[in-house]
Each structure stands twice: as structure tokens, then as C-alpha cells.
C-alpha positions as a printed Julia matrix, in Angstrom:
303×3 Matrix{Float64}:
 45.45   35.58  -71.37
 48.09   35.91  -68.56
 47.66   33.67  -65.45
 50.25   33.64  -62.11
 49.95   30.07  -60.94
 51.76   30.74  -57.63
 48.34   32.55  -56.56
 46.24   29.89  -56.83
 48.9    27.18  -54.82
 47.0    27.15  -51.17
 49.79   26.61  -47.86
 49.51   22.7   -47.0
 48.39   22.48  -43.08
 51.27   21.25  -40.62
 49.66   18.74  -37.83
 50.18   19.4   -34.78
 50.18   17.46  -30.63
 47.59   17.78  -28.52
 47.99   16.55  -24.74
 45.12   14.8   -23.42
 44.38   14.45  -19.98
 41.53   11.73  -18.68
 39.95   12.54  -22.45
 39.93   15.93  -21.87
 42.39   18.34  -24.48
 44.28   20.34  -22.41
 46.9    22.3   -24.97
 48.33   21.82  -28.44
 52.01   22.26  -29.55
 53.75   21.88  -32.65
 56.37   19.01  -31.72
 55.54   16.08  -29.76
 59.05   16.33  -27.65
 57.41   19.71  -26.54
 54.98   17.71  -24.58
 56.83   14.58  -23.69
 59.94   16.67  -22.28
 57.45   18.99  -20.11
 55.47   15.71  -18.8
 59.46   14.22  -18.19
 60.22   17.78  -16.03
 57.32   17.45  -14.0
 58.43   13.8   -12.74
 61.96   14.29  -12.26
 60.73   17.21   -9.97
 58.83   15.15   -8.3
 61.35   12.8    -7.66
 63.87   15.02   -6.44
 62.2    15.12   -3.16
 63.0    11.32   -2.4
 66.16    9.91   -1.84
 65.29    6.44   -2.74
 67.5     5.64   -6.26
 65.43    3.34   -7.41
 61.84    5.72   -6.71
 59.59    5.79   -9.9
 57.45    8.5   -11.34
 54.42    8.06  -13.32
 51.95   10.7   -14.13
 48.67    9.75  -12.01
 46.05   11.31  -14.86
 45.83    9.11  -18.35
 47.51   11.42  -20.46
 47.85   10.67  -24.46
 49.39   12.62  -27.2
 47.4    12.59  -30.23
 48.72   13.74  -33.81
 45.88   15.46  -36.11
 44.91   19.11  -37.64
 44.07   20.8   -34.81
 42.87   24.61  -35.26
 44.78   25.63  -31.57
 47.34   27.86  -31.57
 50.2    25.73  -30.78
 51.77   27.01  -27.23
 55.08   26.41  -26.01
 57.16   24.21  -23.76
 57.25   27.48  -21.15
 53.2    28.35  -21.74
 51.99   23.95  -21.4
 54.2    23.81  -17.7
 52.31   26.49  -16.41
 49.1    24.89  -17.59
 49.71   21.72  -15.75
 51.16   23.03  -12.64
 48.17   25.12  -12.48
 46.17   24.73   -8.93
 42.68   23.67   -9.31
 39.86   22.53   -6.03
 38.91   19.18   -6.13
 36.14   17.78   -3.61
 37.92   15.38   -2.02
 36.39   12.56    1.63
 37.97   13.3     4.25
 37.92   10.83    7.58
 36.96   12.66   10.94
 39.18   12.05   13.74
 38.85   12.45   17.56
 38.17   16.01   18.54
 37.08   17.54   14.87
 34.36   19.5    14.92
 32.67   21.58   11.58
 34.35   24.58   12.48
 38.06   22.91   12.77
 37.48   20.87    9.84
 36.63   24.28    7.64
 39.94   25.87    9.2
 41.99   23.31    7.98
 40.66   23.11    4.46
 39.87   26.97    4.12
 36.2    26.72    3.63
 32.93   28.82    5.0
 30.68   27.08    6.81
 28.23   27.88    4.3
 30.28   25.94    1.69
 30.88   23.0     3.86
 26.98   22.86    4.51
 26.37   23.01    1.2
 28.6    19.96    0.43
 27.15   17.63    2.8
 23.99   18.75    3.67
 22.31   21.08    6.51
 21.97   17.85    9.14
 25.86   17.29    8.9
 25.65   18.12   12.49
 24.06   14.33   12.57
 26.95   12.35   11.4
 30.05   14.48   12.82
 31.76   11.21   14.57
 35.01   10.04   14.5
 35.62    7.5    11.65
 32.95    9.0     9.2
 33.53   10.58    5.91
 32.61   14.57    5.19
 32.9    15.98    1.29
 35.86   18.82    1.76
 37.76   20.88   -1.08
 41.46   20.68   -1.69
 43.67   22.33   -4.05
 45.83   20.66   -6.03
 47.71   20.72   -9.13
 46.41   19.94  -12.39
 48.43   17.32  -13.04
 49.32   15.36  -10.19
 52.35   12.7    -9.98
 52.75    9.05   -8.02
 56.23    8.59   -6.54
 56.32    4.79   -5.91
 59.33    4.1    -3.67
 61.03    0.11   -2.05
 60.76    0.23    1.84
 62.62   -3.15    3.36
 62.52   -3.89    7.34
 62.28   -6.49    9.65
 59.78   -7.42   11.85
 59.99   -9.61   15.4
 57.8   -12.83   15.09
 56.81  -13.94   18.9
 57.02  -17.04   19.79
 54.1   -19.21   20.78
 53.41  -21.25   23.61
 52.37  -24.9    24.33
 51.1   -26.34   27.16
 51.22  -29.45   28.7
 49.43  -30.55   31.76
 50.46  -32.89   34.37
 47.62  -34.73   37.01
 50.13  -35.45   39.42
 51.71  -31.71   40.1
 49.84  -28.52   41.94
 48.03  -26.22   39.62
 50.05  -23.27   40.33
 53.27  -25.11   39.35
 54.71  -24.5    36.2
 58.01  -26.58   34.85
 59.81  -24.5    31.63
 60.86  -27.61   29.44
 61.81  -25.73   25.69
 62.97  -21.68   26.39
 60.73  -20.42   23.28
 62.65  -17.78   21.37
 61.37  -14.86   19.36
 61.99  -15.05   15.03
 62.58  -12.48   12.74
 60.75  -11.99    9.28
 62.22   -9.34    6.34
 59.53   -7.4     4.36
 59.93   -5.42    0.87
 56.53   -2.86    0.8
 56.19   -0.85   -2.08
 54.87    2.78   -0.8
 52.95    5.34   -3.33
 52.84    8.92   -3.0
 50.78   11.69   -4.97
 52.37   14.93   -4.45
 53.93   13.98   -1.09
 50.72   12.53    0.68
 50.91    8.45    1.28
 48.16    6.96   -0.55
 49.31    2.97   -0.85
 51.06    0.77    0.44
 51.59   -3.16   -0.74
 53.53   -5.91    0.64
 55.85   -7.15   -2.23
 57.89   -9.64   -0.8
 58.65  -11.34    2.79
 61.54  -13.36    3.61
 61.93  -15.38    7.19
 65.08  -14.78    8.5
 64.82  -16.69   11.6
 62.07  -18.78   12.86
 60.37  -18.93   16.2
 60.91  -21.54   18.5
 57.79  -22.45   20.7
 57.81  -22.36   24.44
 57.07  -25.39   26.06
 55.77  -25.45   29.68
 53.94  -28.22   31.99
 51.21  -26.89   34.44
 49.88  -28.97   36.98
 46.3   -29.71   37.56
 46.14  -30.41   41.36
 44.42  -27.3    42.99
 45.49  -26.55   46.55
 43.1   -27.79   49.02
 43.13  -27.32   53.38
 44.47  -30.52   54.13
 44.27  -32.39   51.12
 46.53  -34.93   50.39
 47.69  -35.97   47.11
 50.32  -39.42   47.94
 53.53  -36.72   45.84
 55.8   -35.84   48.95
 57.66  -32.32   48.29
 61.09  -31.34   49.84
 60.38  -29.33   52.68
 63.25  -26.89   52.8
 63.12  -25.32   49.43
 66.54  -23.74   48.26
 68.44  -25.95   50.87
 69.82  -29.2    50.04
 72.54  -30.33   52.3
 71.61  -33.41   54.3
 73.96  -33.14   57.42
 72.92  -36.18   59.18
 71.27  -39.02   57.31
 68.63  -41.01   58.3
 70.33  -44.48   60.17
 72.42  -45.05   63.35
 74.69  -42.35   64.64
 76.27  -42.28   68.01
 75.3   -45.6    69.37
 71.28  -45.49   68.37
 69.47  -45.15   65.35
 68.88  -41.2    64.07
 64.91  -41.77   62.63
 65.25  -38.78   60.26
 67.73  -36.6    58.47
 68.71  -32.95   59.18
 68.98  -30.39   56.1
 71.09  -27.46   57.07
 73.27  -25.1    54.68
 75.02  -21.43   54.52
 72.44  -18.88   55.78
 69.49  -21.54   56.86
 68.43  -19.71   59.78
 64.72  -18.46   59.6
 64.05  -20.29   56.55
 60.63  -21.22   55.37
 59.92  -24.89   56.6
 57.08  -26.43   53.67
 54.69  -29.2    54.62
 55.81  -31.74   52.79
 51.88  -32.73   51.59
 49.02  -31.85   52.48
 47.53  -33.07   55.81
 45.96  -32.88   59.06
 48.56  -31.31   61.87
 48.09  -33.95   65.01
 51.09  -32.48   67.21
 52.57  -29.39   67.76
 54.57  -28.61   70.17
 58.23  -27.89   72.17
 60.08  -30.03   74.1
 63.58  -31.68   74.91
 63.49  -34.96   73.69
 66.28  -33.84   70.92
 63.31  -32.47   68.43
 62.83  -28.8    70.09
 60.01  -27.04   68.34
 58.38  -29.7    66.25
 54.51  -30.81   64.29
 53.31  -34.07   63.28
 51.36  -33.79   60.22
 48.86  -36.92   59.44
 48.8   -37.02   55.51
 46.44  -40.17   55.89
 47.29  -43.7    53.79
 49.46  -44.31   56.96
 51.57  -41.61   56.29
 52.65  -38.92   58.43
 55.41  -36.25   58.73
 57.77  -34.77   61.58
């Protein structure tokens, strides 16, 4: 009996790489690389659009490569690109903002009004306001990809203010005693993008630069009152401090008060020195001219 063994040897099976995306087999190819440099294309595209150095890529799906005896036909590098790139509708919240309305919202997202209703419900009409969510459709790929990029700035701290009151000063006076001065603080966020769109973004680092310096300020308490006296005498020529003529004798008698003058004094603002009771007031030429008495009481009065 004649027998051809050849005939009876069977081909062995070759395994072959299947891409799995979120569980779900997407394509098979015979090399792994076929997958892994596709998946590698698809983030360096991605990338390109940034001109951060240091930007990262990661695919935003869970996507494994498994190795087994699958009974695909294998497809190539060319073929598994245009698989993943391929658009697909995903329902998608989006926020409604001042001035949306059903019919603007549809525009914008290229749905009917009939599909929109049939998303959210016939009484969506009850909950169009701004700040709620409404189910919408957008298209995107089928693999999407997170760009994380490094953002650093700074940022002005303001100063803040202390107060400190004083009993013996008028309420609306207010004495400066420490200028406060602003600080400045770095930040590092780290921002994340899926296909262009801003989705994150997470404070990594902070780093004070400068701190602030607090403001200190005294603020009376005494609140101004008709003819209230409070015992604190005030200069009564404010911006004016040239004493031409002291108080003591001068030409042969005694001069019973001083006289403030200075560069530009005419018309000035004359203060009560406290507060009081006005007993006199009147002109005359005794040497005063036009002149008050003001009683401020505790046997105190001023001319």
C-alpha cells in the first residue's frame, strides 16, 4: 500500500492581536506593532496641536492588546486607523446657559426637536433654566485622546486689614500706621484636554513668592455731636503751621494768644478747636476784628 504523508500534515494556526477597547474587540491584526504604532500615530497627532514640550498623550478609552486564535481576518495598519478615527454620536449633558432655548440648543448640536424630546422627555419645556442639565448628541471619534499639558502663573494675594480703635479720637478719623502691601503667589495647574475641549483642571503645586503685609489703621470712636465736647483740643488751622506771634509780651503788653499765618492763608477754613457752645460772635476794633468765643465747658473756652 502507497501512502503520501504530506496530505495528512494539517497548517499549524498563527495567533494573532486583537485591540480591545472598554472590553469591547474592535479589530484584529497579525503583529502587535500594527496596533501599538497606530494607537502611537493617533497621540502624536494629537499632540501636535499644543505647543507645550512637555504635553502628554494618553488614550482616554482602556484599550488592551490581547494575543490568542482569533478567527478575524487580520486588517492592516491603514484599514485599524480608519476604524478608530471613525465618528460615532454619543449622548452627552450639556449645561444651559443664559438665553438657550430648545430650539437654539438643537441648532447647535444638529438635532430635531423630535429627537431632543425624545431624549429628555415631552415636559422639557419645565426645566429649560439656566444652570440645568439637558441629554444632547455629539459626534465624536471612536477613540478619543487626553492631552494633559503644565500651566504656571502668578496670582496677586491682597493684603488684609487690621483695625485698631482709639476712645479718645472722632469716629470719622482714621490714622494709617503700617502701609499694607499686596503678595504674590506662583501656581503649577495641570490642564486636560479630550480632543481640544478642556475637561480638568488640578492645582499641582503653589509657591509664595512674596507675602502680604497687613494694613494697619486706628479709627476713632468719638461720634460728632452739636456741641459736644470731648477735653482733646484740635489745631484750628489745618494745613497751616507757622506761629507768627507767640503767645507772651510783645510791644510793651502781654499778646494773650498766638497768630498762625503762612503762604496762601487767606480764606482758609478756621476749625473749632472742640466742640462747644458759641457765647460771642462778633466784629470790632479792639485788635481781634471778626472774632467767636466758643464755651467748651470744664472752664474752658476758645477765641
Amino acid at each position: 500500500l502507497s501512502h503520501n504523508i504530506e496530505e495528512d500534515i494539517l497548517p499549524v494556526p498563527e495567533p494573532s492581536y486583537a485591540l480591545f477597547v472598554d472590553g469591547k474587540k474592535l479589530a484584529v491584526t497579525a503583529e502587535e506593532s500594527e496596533i501599538t504604532d497606530v494607537l502611537d500615530k493617533i497621540k502624536a497627532e494629537a499632540l501636535s496641536s499644543y505647543s507645550d514640550k512637555n504635553a502628554k498623550a494618553e488614550i482616554t478609552q482602556k484599550t488592551e492588546i490581547k494575543k490568542d486564535f482569533y478567527d478575524d481576518t487580520p486588517v492592516t495598519s491603514d484599514e485599524l486607523y480608519k476604524i478608530l478615527n471613525k465618528p460615532v454620536e454619543n449622548e452627552v449633558l450639556y449645561t444651559i446657559e443664559d438665553g438657550d432655548a430648545p430650539y437654539s440648543i438643537c441648532e447647535k448640536y444638529g438635532l430635531s426637536l423630535e429627537e431632543f424630546s425624545a431624549m429628555n422627555g415631552d415636559n422639557y419645556d419645565d426645566y429649560m433654566f439656566t444652570g440645568r442639565k439637558v441629554k444632547v448628541k455629539e459626534e465624536t471619534k471612536l477613540l478619543t485622546v487626553t492631552v494633559t499639558v503644565k500651566k504656571t502663573y502668578t496670582k496677586t494675594v491682597k493684603f488684609k486689614t487690621e483695625t485698631t480703635y482709639d476712645d479718645n479720637d472722632y469716629a470719622d478719623n482714621k490714622t494709617v500706621t503700617q502701609e499694607g502691601k499686596n503678595g504674590k503667589n506662583q501656581y503649577t495647574d495641570e490642564i486636560s484636554y479630550i480632543d481640544g475641549k478642556q475637561v480638568k483642571v488640578k492645582n499641582i503645586s503653589k509657591k509664595v513668592i512674596s507675602k502680604p503685609v497687613t494694613e494697619k489703621v486706628t479709627v476713632g470712636t468719638i461720634e460728632h455731636h452739636y456741641g459736644h465736647s470731648t477735653g482733646n483740643f484740635l489745631w484750628p488751622l489745618p494745613d497751616y503751621s507757622t506761629i507768627t506771634s507767640p503767645f507772651g509780651p510783645r510791644w510793651g503788653t502781654n499778646h494773650n494768644g498766638i497768630d498762625i499765618s503762612g503762604g496762601g492763608v487767606y480764606g482758609a477754613d478756621i476749625i473749632a478747636s472742640d466742640g462747644g457752645t458759641v457765647t460771642l460772635a462778633q466784629s470790632d476794633d479792639s485788635g481781634y476784628g471778626m472774632h467767636i468765643i466758643i464755651d467748651h465747658g470744664n472752664g474752658f473756652e476758645t477765641q
